[in-house]
N, C-alpha and C positions, 0 to 999 in steps of 0.2 A: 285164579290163585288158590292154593288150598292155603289154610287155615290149621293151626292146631289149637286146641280148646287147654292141652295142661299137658306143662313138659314137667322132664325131673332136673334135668339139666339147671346148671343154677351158671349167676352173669357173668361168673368167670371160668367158665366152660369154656373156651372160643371156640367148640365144634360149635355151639349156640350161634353165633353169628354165622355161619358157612352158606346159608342159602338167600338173608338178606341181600338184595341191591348192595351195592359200593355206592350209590347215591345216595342210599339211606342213611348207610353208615356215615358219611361223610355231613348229613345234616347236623346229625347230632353228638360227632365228634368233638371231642374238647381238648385243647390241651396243646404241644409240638404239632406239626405236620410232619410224617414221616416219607420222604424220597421212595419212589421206587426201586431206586438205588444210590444209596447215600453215601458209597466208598467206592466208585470207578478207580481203575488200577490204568493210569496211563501207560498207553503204550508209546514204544520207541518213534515208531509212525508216527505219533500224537506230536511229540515233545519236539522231532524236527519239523513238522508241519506247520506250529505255531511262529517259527522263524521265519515264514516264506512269506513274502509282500502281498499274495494271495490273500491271507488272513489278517492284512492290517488293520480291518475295517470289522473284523468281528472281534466278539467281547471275552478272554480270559475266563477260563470257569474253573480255575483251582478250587472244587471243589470238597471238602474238609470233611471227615469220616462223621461228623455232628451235621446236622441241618436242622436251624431250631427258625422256627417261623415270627420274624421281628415286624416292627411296626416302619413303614414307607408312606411316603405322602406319592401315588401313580398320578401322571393327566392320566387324561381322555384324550387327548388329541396330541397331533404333532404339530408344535407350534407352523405358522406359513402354510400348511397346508391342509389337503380337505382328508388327510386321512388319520383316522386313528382307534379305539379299541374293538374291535370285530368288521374291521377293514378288510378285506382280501386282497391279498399283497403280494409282486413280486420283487425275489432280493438279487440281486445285481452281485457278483462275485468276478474281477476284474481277473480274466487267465482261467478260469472256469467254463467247461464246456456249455453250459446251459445255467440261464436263472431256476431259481427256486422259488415255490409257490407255498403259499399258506396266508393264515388268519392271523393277524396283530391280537395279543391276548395280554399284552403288557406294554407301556410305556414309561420313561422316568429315568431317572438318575437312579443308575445303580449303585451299590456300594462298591467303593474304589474308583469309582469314574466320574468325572467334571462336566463329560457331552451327555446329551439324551438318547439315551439306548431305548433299541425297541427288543420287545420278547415276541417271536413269531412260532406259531404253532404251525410244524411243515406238515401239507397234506401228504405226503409222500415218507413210507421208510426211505432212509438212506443208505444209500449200498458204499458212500465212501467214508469209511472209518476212521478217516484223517480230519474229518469234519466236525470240529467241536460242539457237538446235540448233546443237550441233558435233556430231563423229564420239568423242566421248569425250572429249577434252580439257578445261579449264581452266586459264587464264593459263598456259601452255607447260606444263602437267602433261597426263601423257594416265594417265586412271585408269581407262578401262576403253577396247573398241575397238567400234565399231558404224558402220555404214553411215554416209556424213554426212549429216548434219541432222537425224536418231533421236536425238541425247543431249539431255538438258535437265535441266538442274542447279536444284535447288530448295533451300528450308528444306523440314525434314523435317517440319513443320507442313503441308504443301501436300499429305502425301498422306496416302489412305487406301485401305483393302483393296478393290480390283476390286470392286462390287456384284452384278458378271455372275456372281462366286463365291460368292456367301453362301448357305449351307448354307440349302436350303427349309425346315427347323425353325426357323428363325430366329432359331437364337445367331448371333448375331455382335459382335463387336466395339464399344464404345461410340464407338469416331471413324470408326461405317458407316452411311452413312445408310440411312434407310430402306426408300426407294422401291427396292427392287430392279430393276435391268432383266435379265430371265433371257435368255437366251437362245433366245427363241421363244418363250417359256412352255408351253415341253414338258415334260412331267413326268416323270421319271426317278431312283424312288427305288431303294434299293438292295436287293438280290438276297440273301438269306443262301445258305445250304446250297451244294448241287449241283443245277447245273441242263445236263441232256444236249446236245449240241448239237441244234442246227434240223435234222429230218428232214424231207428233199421227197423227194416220190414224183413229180412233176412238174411240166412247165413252167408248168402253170394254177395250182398250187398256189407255186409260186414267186413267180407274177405278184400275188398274193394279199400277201402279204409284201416287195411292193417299193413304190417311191414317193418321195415328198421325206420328209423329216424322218426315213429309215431310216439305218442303219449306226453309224456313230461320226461323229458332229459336228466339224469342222473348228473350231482356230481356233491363230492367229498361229503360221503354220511350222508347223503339226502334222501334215500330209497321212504325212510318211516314216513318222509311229508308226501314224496313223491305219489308210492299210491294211494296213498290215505286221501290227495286231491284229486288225483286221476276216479276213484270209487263214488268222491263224494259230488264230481258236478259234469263228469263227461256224458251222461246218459240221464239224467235224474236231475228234474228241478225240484228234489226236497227238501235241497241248501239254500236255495235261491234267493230268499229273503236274506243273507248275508249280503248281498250283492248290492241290493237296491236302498235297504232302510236309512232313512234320512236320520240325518247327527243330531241326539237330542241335548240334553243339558250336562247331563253327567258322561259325556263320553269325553273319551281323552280328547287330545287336542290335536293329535296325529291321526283320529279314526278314518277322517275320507281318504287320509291320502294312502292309508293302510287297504280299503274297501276299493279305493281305485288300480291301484297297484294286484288285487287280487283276482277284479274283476275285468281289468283292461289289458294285461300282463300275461294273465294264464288262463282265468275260464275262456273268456269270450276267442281268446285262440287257440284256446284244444279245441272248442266245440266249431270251429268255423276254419282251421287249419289241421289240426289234431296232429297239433305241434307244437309244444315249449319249451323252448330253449331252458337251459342250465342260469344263463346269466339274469334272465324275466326271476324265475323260481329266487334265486338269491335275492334280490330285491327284498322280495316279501321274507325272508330267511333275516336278511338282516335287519329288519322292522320289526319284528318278531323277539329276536335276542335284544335290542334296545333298549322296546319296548315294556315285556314282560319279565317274569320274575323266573323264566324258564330260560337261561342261560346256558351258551354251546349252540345256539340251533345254528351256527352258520357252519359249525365244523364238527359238534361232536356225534355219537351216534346216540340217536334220539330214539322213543317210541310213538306210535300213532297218540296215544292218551296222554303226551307231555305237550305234541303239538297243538291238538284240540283243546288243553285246555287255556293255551297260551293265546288261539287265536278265536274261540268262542268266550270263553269266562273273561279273560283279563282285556283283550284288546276290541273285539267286534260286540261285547256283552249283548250275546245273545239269548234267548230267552230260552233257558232249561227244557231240553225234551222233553223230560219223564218229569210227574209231577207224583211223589211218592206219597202216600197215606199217615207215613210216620213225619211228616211236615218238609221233607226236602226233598230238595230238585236237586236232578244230574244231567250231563249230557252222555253219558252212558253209562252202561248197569255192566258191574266186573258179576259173572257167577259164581257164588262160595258155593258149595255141596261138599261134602264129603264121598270117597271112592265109594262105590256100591260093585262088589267084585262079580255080581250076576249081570252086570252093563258089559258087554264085549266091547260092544261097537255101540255108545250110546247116542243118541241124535241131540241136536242142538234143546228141541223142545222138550225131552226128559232132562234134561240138566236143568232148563229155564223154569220148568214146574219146582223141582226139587228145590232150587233156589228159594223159591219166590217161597215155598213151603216153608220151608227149615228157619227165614228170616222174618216171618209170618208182616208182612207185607203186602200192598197193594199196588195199584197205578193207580190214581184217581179217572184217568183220562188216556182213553188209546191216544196215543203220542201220533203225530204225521211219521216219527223216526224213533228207530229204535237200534242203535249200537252197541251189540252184548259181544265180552270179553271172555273167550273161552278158561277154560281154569286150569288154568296153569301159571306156575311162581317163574317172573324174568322169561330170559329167552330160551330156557333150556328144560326147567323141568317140567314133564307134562302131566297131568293125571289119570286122563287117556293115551293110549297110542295113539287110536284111531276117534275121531267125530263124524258123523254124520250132519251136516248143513242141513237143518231143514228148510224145504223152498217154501210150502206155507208155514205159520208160526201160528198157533191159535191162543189168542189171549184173554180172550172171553172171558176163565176163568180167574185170571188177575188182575181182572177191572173193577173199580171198586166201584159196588152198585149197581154193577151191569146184570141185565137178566140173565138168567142162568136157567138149563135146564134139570129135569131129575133125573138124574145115574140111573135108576130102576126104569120109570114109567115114561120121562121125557117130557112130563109136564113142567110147567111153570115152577122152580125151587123156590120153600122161602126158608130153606137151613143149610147152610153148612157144620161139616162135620170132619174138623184138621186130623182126630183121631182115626178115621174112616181111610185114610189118604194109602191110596196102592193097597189094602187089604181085604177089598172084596174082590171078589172072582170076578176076571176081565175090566177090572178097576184100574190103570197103573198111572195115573195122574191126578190134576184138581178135578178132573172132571166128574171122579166117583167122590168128591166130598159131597154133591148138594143132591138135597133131598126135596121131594115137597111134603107136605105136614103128611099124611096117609104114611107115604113107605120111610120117612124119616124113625115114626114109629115103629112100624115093623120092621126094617133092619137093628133097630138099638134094641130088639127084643132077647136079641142072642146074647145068650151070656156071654162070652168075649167080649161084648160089644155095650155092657150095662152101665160099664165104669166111664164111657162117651158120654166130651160134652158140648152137644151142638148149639150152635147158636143162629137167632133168626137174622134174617139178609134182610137190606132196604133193598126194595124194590120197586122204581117208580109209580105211583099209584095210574096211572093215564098206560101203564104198559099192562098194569093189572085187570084194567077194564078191558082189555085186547087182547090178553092171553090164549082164551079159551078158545079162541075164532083165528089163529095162526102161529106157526112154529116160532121158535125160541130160537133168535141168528147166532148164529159164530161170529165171535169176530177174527177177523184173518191179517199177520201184516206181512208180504212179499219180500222172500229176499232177493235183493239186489247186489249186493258184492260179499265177497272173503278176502280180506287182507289174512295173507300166511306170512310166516318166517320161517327162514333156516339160515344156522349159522349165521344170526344177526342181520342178514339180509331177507327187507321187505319184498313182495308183490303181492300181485292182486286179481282175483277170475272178478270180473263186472258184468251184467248180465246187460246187452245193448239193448234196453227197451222193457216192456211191461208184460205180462203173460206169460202162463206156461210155455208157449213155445217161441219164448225171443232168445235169441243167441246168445253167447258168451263167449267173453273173451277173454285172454289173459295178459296180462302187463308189467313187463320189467322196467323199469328204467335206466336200467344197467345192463342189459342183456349182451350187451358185446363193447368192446375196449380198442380205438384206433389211437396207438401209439403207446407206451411204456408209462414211463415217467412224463408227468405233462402234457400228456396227451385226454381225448375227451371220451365220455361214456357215451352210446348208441343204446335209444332207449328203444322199444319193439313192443308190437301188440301184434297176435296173433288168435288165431281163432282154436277155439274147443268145442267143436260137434258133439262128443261123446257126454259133457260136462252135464247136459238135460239128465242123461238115460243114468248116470252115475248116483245125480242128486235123486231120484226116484229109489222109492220103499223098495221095489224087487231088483232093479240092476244095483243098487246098493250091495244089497246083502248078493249077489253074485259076483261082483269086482269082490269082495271083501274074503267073503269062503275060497272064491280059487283062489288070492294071493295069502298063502299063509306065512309068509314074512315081506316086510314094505319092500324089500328090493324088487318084488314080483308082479308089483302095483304099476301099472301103465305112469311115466313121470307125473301129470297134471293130476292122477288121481290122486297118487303117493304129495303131494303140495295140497292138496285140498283134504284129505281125511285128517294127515299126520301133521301137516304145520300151520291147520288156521288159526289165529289169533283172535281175529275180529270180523263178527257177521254182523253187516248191516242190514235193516229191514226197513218197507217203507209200508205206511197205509197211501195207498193212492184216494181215497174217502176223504180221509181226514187234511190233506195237505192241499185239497180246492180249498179249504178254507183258512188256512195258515200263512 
């Protein structure tokens, strides 16, 4: 995300708010709720529709050019039965060619009505405009908020449980009907125990395990979770302690069956089927919106960092990645920098120094993981075109404490120098801040360089008795996956296995559509050969110079320089012991 330090703009600017979230604004909105569109102009079509025995059963929306947001007592449930608010629901339309599908996001007695109405959010536009859809509203009530033409108000008679969810044992509910339509009719039971991640040894054997109907199934806005879990446990046990950690005092009271559902559901049969179903994923979807204070996840369109922290911080409390110098912990690090117009093509690790520079901060601790947010505002604005994923990440230099070598001579540093930072000659990281006492001196002897104010490093004393008798390590952490976006839609290249030369893959969960309306996503993993020689210093900068506009960029390169969002990293060192 970029950042601005001072505008001129004052708060009733409203260009001032043009780049914030709508979720943002919506936190700290006060006052009326305003409609997407608060004066619909009935049409002819409408007003005889409403006559037709068809729409006996749906709810009146004489909706009134004011829509001011009143006080209602909603359930949570519908009385008698087992459904009710972020339910996945289908509504029954008697002379209607097909039901309708969507997520219960209201219950209650409306105003002007005696039965208990449901408010359903349709996963689907509607192409019949005879179809009484608002954006949440009723008669000048707005009781919940959605896209316009998504809401549709029923008696609570009209619905019953998604049939695309019904548990393949076949309890279900006595108002389910029977015919189940599964979802492809993939079979996808569940996993007990512990099952290791997917080892490939190579690209044939990778090719072996890809195809349509692999990964995690897509459906309604689930792409952010979808690769986000597909990245973070198909190939890589650096999650895995989510899996297994036993319930201690302060976890909610849902945490195993949250931890069961994750681990029995979806890892243990990606990694032993590498395949999950649509209706497994919801499950945890709807445990998740419940549960946590992150609301929508079973329908709206989410991002990877709303998920994570719904299901590491609020519900799995898991123990912070990164352990910061300035006293907090994150489970990922977003990068602020500002543009540097000499960066064309700038790589993951110049932004991550510049960062780490500009916020003069530390890690205390190479992390086992490390989850960094490229810089860009929402889903659209970028700061770069193009990034560069770097496949090693060196962080040596923003360890707090850690040895460090000298910039000049390469011995043992005991100064760093933040003035110093990209200004000497073949300097252009942390790496040219640290000195050791000798050339510390002699570089601050230049005048440029008089008004520098360095400061001395701790340096283990038992690493200072072993200096002089061996080199000074790097430290390195691997990366393993790129979640991209385009046009709001997640995927993910994951790299199957450890080393420079293990394969890569890439993963939609949407990748192809059987049927229109009501029909299911086809999720697909296919293989990237080139993905190696692309993320490399020299084929880098050669895919990059010959394509001088993105359309010219082979597809997976143009998704990996132009849309990643999120690069994850692993230490394989530090996670034996984690």
């Amino acid at each position: 995300m970029e950042t601005q330090s001072t505008s001129s703009l004052s708060p009733s600017d409203t260009s001032l708010y043009n780049n914030i979230p709508l979720t943002v604004l919506e936190l700290f909105a006060s006052g009326p709720s305003v409609p997407y569109n608060c004066t619909p102009n009935a049409s002819p079509e409408y007003a005889n529709a409403r006559d037709s025995p068809v729409y006996d059963n749906l709810v009146d929306i004489d909706t009134p050019a004011e829509v001011d947001l009143v006080k209602y007592t909603p359930l949570q449930d519908i009385p008698d039965t087992a459904l009710g608010v972020g339910s996945m629901v289908e509504v029954s339309i008697p002379e209607a060619s097909e039901n309708l599908y969507g997520v219960i996001r209201w219950i209650g007695t409306a105003q002007g009505r005696k039965q208990i109405m449901v408010g359903v959010e349709l996963e689907e536009d509607q192409d019949d405009r005879t179809l009484p859809t608002t954006n949440g509203t009723y008669k000048g009530v707005r009781y919940f908020k959605c896209h316009d033409g998504r809401a549709l108000f029923v008696t609570s008679d009209r619905c019953c449980t998604d049939r695309r969810f019904i548990e393949l044992d076949g309890k279900a509910a006595a108002n389910i009907p029977t015919d189940s339509k599964m979802f492809g009719q993939v079979e996808c039971p569940s996993v007990p125990g512990a099952v290791a991640p997917l080892k490939i040894k190579s690209l044939e054997e990778l090719e072996e395990n890809c195809g349509k109907f692999k990964g995690i199934q897509g459906h309604h806005n689930s792409c952010y979770l979808d690769a986000t879990l597909f990245a973070m446990f198909t190939f890589t046990p650096v999650f895995d302690s989510l899996l297994f950690r036993p319930p201690e005092a302060d976890d909610i009271p849902n945490y195993m069956e949250v931890q069961k559902v994750l681990r029995e559901e979806i890892v243990n049969p990606l990694r032993k089927n590498v395949f999950v179903r649509a209706d497994r994923v919801m499950k945890l979807r709807q445990l998740l919106d419940k549960l946590s204070s992150v609301s929508g996840l079973t329908s709206e369109e989410k991002d990877p960092e709303e998920f994570l922290n719904s299901l590491l911080a609020q519900i799995m409390r898991a123990e912070p990645f990164l352990k910061l110098s300035s006293g907090q912990d994150a489970y990922f690090y977003q990068l602020f920098v500002e543009k540097d117009e000499r960066l064309c093509f700038p790589t993951v690790q110049q932004l991550f120094e510049q960062s780490f520079h500009s916020s003069d901060i530390k890690l205390k601790e190479v992390p086992s993981c490390l989850i960094i947010q490229m810089p860009r505002f929402g889903k659209n604005f970028k700061m770069y075109p193009r990034i560069l994923p770097s496949q090693l990440l060196d962080v040596t230099d923003i360890i707090e404490d850690s040895p460090r070598q000298c910039s000049v001579c390469g011995k043992l540093a005991e100064y760093e120098c933040r003035d110093c930072y990209g200004v000497l000659q073949g300097g252009v990281g942390l790496e040219s801040t640290a000195f050791c006492l000798k050339c510390c001196d002699t570089v601050h002897m230049h005048a440029r360089r008089t008004n520098h104010t360095p400061k001395k490093l701790s340096v283990p004393q038992d690493f200072r008795i072993m200096a002089d008798h061996m080199n000074v390590p790097r430290l390195y952490m691997e990366l393993f996956a790129v979640v991209c976006i385009e046009t709001s839609h997640y995927v993910a290249f994951v790299k199957a296995g450890s080393g420079p030369d293990a394969p890569w893959c890439f993963f939609d969960s949407m990748a192809d559509r059987k049927g229109e309306k009501n029909g299911y996503n086809i999720p697909e993993m296919i293989t990237v050969p080139d993905l190696p020689l692309w993320l490399s210093e020299e084929g880098a900068r050669v895919v990059n110079e010959t394509s001088t506009n993105d359309k010219m960029l082979p597809e997976h390169a143009k998704r990996l320089f132009c849309d990643a969002y999120m690069c994850m990293y692993q230490s394989t060192d530090v996670m034996m012991y984690r």
